[in-house]
NUKELO-741955 format. One record per residue: residue number from 1; residue in one letter; x, y, z of N, C-alpha, C, CB in turn. Coordinates in nm, 4 decimals, decimal comma. Glycine has a CB too. Example, Ala and Ser with C-alpha at 12.3 -4.5 7.8 and 13.67 -1.06 7.14 Angstrom:
! residues 2
REC    nr   rest      neast     nnorth        nup     caeast    canorth       caup      ceast     cnorth        cup     cbeast    cbnorth       cbup
REC     1      A     1,3190    -0,5690     0,7800     1,2300    -0,4500     0,7800     1,3200    -0,3300     0,7800     1,1308    -0,4473     0,9046
REC     2      S     1,2850    -0,2250     0,7080     1,3670    -0,1060     0,7140     1,2900     0,0030     0,7870     1,4084    -0,0598     0,5725
END
This chain:
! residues 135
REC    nr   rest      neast     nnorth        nup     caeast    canorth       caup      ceast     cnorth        cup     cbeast    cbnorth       cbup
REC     1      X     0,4594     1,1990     0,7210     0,3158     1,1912     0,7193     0,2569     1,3316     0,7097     0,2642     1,1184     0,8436
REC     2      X     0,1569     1,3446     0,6125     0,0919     1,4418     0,6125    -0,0076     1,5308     0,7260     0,0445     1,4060     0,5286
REC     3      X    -0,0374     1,6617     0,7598    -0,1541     1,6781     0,8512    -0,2233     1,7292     0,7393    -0,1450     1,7729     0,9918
REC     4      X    -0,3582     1,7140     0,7443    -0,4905     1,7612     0,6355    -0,5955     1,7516     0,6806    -0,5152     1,6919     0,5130
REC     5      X    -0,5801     1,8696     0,7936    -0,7582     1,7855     0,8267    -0,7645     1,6820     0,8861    -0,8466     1,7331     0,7091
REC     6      X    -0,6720     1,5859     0,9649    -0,7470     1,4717     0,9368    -0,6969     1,3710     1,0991    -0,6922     1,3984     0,7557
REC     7      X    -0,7538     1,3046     1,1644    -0,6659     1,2706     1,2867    -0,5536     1,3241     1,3043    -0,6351     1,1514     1,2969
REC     8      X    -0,4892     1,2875     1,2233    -0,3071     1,3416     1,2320    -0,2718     1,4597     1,2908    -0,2353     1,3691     1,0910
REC     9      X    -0,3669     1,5319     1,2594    -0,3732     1,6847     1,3580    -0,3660     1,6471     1,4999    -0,5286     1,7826     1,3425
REC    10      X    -0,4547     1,5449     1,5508    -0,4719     1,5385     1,7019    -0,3659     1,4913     1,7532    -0,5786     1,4619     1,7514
REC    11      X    -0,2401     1,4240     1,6824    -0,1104     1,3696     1,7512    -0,0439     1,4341     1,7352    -0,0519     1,2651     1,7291
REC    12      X     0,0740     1,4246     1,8371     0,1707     1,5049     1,8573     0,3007     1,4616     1,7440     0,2033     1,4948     2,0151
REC    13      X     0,3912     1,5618     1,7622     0,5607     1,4866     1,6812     0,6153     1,3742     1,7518     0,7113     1,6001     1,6842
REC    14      X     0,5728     1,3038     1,8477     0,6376     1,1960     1,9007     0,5616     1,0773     1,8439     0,6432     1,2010     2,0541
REC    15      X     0,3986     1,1263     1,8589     0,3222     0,9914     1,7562     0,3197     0,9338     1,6685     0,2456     0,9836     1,7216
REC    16      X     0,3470     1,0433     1,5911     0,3425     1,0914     1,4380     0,5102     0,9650     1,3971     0,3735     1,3377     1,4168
REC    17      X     0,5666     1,0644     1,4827     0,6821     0,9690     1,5043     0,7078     0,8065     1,5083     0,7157     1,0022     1,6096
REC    18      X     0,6174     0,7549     1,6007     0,6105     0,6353     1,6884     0,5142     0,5542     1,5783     0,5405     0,6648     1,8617
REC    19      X     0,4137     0,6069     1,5031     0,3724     0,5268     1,4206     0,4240     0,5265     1,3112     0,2702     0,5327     1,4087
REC    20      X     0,5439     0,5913     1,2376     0,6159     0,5812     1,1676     0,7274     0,4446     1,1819     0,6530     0,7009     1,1708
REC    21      X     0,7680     0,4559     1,2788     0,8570     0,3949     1,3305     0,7825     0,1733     1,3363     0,8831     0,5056     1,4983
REC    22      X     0,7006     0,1844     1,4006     0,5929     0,0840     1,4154     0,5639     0,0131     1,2656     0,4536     0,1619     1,4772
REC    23      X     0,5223     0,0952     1,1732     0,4988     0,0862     1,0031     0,6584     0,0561     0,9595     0,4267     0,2615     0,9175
REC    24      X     0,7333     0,0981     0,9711     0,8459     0,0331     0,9666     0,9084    -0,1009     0,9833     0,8859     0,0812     1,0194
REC    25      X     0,8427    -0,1194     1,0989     0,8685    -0,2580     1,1612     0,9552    -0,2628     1,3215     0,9641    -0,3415     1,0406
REC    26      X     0,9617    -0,1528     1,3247     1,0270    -0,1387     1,4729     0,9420    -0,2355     1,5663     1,0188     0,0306     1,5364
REC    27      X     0,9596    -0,2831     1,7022     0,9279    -0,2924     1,7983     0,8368    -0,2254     1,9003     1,0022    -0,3018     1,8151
REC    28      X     0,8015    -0,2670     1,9494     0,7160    -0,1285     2,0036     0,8122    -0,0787     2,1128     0,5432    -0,1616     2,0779
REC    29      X     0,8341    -0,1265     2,2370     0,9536    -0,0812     2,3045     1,0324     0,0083     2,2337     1,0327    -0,1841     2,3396
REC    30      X     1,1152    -0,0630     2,1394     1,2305     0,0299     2,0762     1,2149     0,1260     2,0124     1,3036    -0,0180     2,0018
REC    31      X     1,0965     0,1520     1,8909     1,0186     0,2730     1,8899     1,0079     0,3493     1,9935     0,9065     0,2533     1,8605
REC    32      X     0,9295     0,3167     2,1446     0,9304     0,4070     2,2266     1,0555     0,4843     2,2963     0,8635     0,3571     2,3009
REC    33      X     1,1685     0,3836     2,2878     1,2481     0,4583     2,3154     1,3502     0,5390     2,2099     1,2970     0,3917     2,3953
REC    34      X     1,2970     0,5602     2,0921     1,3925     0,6498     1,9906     1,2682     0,7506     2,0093     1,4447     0,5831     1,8018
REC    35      X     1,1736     0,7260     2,0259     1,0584     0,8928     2,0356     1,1298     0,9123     2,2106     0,7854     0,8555     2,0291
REC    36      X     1,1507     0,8450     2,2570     1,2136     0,9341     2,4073     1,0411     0,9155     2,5004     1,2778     1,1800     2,3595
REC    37      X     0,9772     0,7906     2,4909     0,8967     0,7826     2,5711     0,8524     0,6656     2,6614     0,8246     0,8196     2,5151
REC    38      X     0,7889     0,6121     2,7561     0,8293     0,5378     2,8406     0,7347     0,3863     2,7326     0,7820     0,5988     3,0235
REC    39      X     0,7571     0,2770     2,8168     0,6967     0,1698     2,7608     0,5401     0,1562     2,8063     0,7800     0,0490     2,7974
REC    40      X     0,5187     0,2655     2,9038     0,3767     0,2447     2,9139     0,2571     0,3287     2,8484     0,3576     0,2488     3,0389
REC    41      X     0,3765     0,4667     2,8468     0,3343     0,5707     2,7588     0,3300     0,4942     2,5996     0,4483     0,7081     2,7734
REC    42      X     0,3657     0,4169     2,5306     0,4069     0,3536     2,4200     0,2448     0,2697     2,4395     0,5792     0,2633     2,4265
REC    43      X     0,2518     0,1533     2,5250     0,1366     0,0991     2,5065    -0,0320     0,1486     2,5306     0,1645     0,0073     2,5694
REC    44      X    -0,0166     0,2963     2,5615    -0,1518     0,3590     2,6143    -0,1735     0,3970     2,4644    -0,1504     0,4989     2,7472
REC    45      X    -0,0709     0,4685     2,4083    -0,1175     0,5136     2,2528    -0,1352     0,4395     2,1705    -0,0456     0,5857     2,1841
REC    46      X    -0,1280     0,2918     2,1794    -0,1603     0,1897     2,0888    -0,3326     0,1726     2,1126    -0,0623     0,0454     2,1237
REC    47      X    -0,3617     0,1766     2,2406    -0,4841     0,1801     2,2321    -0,5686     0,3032     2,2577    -0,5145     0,0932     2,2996
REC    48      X    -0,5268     0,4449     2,1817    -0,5986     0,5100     2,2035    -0,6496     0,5135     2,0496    -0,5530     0,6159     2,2813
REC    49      X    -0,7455     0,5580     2,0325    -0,8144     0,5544     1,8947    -0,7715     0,6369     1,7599    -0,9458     0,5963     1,9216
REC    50      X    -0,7524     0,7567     1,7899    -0,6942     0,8641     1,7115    -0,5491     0,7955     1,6648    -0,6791     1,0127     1,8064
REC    51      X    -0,4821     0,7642     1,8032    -0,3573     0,6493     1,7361    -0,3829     0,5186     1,6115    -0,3048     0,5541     1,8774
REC    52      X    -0,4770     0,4536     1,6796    -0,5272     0,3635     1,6241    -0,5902     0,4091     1,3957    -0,6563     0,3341     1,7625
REC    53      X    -0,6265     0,4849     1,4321    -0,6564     0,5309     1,2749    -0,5439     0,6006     1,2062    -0,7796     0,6344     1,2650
REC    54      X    -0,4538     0,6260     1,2849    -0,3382     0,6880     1,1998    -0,2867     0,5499     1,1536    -0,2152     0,7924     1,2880
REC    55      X    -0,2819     0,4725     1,2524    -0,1923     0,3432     1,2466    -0,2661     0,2745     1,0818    -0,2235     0,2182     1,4240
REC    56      X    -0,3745     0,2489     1,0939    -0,4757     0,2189     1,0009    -0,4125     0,2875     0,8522    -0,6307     0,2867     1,0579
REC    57      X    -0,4550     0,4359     0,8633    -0,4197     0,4945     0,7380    -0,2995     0,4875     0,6758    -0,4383     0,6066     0,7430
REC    58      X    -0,1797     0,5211     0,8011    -0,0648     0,4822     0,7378     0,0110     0,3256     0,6659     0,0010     0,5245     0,8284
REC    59      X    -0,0609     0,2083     0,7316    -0,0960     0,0882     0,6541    -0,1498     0,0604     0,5567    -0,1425     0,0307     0,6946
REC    60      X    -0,2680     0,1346     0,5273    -0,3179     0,1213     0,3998    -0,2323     0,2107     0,2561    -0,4700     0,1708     0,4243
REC    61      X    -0,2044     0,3127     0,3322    -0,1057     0,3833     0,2370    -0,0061     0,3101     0,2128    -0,0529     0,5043     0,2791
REC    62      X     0,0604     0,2425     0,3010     0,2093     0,1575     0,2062     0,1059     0,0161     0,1215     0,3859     0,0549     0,3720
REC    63      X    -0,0169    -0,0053     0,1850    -0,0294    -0,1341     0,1126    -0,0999    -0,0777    -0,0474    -0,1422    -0,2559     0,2151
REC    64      X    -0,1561     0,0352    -0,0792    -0,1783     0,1203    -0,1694    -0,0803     0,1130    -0,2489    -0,2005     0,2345    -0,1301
REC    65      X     0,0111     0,1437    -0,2117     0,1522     0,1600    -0,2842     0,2220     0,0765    -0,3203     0,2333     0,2142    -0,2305
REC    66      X     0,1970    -0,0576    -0,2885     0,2652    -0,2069    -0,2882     0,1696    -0,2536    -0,4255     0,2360    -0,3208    -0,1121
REC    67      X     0,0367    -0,2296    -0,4192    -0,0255    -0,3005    -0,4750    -0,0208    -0,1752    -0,6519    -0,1772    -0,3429    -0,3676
REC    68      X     0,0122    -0,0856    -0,6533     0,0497    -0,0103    -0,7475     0,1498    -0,0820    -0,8194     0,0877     0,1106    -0,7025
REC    69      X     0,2555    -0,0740    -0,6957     0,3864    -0,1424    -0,7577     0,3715    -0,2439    -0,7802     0,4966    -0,1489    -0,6973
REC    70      X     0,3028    -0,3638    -0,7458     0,2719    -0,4807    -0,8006     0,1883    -0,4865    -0,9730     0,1840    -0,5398    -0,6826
REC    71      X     0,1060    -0,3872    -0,9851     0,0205    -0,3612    -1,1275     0,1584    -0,3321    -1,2575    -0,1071    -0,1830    -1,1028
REC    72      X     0,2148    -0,2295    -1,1851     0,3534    -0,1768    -1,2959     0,4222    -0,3442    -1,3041     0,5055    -0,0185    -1,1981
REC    73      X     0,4857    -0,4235    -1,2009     0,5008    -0,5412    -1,2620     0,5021    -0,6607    -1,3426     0,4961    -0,5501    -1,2434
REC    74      X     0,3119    -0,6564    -1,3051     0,2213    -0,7066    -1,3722     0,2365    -0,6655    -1,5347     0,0980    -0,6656    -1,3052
REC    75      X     0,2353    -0,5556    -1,5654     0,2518    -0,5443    -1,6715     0,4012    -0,5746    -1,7559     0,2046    -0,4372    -1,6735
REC    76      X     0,4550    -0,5391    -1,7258     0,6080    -0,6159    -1,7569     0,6293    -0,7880    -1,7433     0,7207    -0,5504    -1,6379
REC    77      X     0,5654    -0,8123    -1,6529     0,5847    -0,9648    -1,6674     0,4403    -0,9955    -1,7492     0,6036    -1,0562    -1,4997
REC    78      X     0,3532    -0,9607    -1,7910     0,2886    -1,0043    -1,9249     0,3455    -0,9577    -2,0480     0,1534    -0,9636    -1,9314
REC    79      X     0,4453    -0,8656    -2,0563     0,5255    -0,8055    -2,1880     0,6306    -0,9787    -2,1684     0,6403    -0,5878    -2,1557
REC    80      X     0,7167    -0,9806    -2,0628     0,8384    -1,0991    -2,0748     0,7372    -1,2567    -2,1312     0,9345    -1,1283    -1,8695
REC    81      X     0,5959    -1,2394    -2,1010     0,5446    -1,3638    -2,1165     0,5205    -1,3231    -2,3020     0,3903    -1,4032    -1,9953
REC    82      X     0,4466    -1,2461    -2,3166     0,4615    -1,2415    -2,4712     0,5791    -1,2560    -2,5264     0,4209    -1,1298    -2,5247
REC    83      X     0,7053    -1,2189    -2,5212     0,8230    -1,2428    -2,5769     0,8606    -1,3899    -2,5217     0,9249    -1,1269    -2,5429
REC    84      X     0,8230    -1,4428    -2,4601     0,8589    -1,5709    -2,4504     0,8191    -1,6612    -2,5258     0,8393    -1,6083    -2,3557
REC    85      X     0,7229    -1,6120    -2,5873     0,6025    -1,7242    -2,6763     0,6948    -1,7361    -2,8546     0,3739    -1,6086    -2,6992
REC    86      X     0,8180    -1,6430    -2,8393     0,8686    -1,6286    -2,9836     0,9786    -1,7480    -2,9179     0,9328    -1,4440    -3,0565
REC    87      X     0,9995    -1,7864    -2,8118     1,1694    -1,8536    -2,7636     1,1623    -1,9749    -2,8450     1,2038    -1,9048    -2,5695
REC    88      X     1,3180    -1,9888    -2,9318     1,4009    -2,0841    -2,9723     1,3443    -2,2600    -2,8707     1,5766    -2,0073    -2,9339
REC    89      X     1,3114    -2,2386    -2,7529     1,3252    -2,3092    -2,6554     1,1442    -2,3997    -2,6771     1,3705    -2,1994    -2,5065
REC    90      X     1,1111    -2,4716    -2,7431     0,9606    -2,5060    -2,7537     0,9321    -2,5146    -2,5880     0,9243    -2,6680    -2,8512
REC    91      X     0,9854    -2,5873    -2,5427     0,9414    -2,6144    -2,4085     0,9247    -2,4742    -2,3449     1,0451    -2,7089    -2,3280
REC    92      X     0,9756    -2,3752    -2,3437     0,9485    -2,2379    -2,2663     0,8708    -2,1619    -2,3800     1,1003    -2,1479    -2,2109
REC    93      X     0,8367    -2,1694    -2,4920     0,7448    -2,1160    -2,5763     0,6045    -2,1500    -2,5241     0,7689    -2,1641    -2,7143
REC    94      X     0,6107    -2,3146    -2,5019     0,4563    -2,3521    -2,5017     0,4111    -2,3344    -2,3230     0,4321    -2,5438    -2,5723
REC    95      X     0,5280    -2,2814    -2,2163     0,4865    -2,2949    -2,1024     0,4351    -2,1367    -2,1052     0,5956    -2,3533    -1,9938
REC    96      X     0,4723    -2,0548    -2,1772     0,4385    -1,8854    -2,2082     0,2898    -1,8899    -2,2857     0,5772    -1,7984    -2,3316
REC    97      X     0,2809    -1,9985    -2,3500     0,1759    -1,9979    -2,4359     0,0782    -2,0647    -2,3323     0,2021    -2,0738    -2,5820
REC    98      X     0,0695    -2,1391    -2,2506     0,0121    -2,2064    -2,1608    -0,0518    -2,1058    -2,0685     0,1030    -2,2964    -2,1009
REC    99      X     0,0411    -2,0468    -2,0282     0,0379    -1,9315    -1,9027    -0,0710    -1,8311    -1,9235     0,1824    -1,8403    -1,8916
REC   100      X    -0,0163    -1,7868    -2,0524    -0,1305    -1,6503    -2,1381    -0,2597    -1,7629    -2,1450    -0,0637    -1,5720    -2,3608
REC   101      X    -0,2903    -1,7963    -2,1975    -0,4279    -1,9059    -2,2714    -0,5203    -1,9091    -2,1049    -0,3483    -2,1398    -2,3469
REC   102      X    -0,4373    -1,9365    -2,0068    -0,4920    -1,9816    -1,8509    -0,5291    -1,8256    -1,8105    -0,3508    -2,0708    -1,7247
REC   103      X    -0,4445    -1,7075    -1,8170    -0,4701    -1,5784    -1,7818    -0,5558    -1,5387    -1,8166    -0,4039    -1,5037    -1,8016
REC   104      X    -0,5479    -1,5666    -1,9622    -0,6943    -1,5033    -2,0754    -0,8178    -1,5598    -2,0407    -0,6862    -1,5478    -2,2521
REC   105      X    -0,8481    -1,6721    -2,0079    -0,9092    -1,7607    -1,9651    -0,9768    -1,7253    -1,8268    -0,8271    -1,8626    -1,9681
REC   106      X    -0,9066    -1,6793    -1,7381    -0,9403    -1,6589    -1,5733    -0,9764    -1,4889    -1,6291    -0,7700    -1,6935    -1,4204
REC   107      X    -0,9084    -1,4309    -1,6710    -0,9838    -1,2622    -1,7247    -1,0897    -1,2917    -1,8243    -0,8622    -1,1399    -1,8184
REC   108      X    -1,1527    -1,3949    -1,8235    -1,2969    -1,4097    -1,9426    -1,3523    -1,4418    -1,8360    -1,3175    -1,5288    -2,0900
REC   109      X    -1,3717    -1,5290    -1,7414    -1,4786    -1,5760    -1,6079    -1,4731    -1,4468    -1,5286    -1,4200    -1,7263    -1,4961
REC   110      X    -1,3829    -1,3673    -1,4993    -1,4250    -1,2613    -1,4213    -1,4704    -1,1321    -1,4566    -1,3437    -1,2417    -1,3542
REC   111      X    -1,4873    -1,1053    -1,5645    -1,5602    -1,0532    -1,6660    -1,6821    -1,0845    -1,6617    -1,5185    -1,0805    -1,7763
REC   112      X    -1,7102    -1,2134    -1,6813    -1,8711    -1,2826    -1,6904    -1,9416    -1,2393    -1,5929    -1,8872    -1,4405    -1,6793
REC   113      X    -1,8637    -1,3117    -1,5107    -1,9287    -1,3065    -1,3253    -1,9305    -1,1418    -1,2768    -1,7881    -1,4090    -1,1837
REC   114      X    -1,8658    -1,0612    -1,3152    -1,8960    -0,9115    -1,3069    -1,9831    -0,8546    -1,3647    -1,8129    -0,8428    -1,3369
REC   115      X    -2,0108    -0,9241    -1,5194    -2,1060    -0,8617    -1,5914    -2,2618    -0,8939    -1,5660    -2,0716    -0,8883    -1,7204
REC   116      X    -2,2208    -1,0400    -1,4785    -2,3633    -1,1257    -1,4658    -2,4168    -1,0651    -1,3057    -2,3310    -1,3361    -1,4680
REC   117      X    -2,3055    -0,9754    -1,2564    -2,2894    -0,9360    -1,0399    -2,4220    -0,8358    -1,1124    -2,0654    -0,8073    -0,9175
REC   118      X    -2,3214    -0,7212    -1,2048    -2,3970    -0,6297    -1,2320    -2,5300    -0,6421    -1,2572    -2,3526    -0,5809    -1,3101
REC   119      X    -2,5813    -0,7031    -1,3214    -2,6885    -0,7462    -1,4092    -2,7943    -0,7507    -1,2778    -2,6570    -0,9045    -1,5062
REC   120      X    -2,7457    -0,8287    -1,1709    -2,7947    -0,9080    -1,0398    -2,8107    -0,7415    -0,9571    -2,6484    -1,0544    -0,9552
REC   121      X    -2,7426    -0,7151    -0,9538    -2,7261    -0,5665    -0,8639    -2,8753    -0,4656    -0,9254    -2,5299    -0,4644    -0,9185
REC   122      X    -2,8277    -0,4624    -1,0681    -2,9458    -0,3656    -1,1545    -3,1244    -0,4163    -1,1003    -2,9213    -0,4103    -1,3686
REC   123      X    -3,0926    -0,5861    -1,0694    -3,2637    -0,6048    -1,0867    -3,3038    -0,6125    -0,9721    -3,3259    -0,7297    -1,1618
REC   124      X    -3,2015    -0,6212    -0,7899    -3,2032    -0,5775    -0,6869    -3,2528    -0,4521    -0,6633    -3,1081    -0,5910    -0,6527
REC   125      X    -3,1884    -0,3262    -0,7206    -3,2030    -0,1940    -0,7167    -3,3624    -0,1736    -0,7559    -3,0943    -0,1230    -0,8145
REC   126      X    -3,4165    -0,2048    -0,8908    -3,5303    -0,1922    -0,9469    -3,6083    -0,2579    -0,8480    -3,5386    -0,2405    -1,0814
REC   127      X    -3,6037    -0,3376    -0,7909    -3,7360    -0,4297    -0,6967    -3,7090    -0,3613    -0,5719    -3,7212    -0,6299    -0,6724
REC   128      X    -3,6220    -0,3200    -0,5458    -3,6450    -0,2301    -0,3840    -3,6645    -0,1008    -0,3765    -3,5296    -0,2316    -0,2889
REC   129      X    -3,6233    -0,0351    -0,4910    -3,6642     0,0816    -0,5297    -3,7874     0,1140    -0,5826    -3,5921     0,1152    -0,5990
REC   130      X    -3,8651    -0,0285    -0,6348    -4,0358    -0,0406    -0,6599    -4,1118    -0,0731    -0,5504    -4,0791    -0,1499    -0,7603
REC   131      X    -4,0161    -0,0879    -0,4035    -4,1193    -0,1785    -0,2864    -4,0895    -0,3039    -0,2631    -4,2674    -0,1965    -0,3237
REC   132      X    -4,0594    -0,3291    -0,3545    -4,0753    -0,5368    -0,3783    -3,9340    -0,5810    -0,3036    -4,0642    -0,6182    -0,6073
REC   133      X    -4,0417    -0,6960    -0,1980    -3,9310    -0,7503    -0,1399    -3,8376    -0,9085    -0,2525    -4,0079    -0,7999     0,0265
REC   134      X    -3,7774    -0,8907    -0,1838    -3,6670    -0,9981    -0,2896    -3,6931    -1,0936    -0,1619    -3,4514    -0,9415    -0,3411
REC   135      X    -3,6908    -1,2211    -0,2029    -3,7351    -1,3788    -0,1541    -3,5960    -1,4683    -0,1553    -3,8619    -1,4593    -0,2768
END
């Protein structure tokens, strides 16, 4: 884990430690005892706050990273679905062809509904930014 400025400064190498360990999937006990600290000392830093936002950040960082690695997937399994649509196999041609048509389909409604959020957002902004209450 990085220090930058940022909570992480305020914990020590055993925290730093202990919420590593925790993000892992350790135990909390057993974490406390590979940092070499007691089980009560273990449960006071769960609820101290500075703990608490490391715990936070370092969660969002692996789920950051999951959901990256899920996009790089994403794209490879829409490359295997296009090459499927050429298969010898009609039945796995037309379930590839099915699949894409439903994808394309659900990426045209959320498109709309984004383009129509926006639209909604723009004439919010203009009426409260003129005074005007919205009803």
């Amino acid at each position: 884990m990085r220090r930058n400025g940022t909570v992480l400064e305020k914990l020590s190498a055993r925290q730093l430690t202990m919420v590593e360990l925790l993000i892992a999937g350790q135990p909390v006990q057993r974490a406390a005892r590979i940092v070499g600290v007691g089980r009560t000392t273990a449960f006071r830093w769960l609820r101290d706050p500075d703990f608490k936002t490391a715990m936070a950040g370092a969660k969002a960082t692996i789920f950051n990273r999951a959901i990256m690695e899920l996009k790089t997937a994403t794209l490879s399994a829409g490359r295997k679905l296009i090459g499927l649509i050429g298969s010898k196999s009609e039945n796995t041609a037309r379930l590839a062809a099915t699949t894409i048509l439903e994808v394309g389909f659900r990426i045209k409604e959320e498109e709309e509904i984004d383009r129509r959020l926006t639209a909604l957002e723009k004439i919010v902004k203009q009426n409260s930014g003129a005074g005007g209450d919205i009803e």
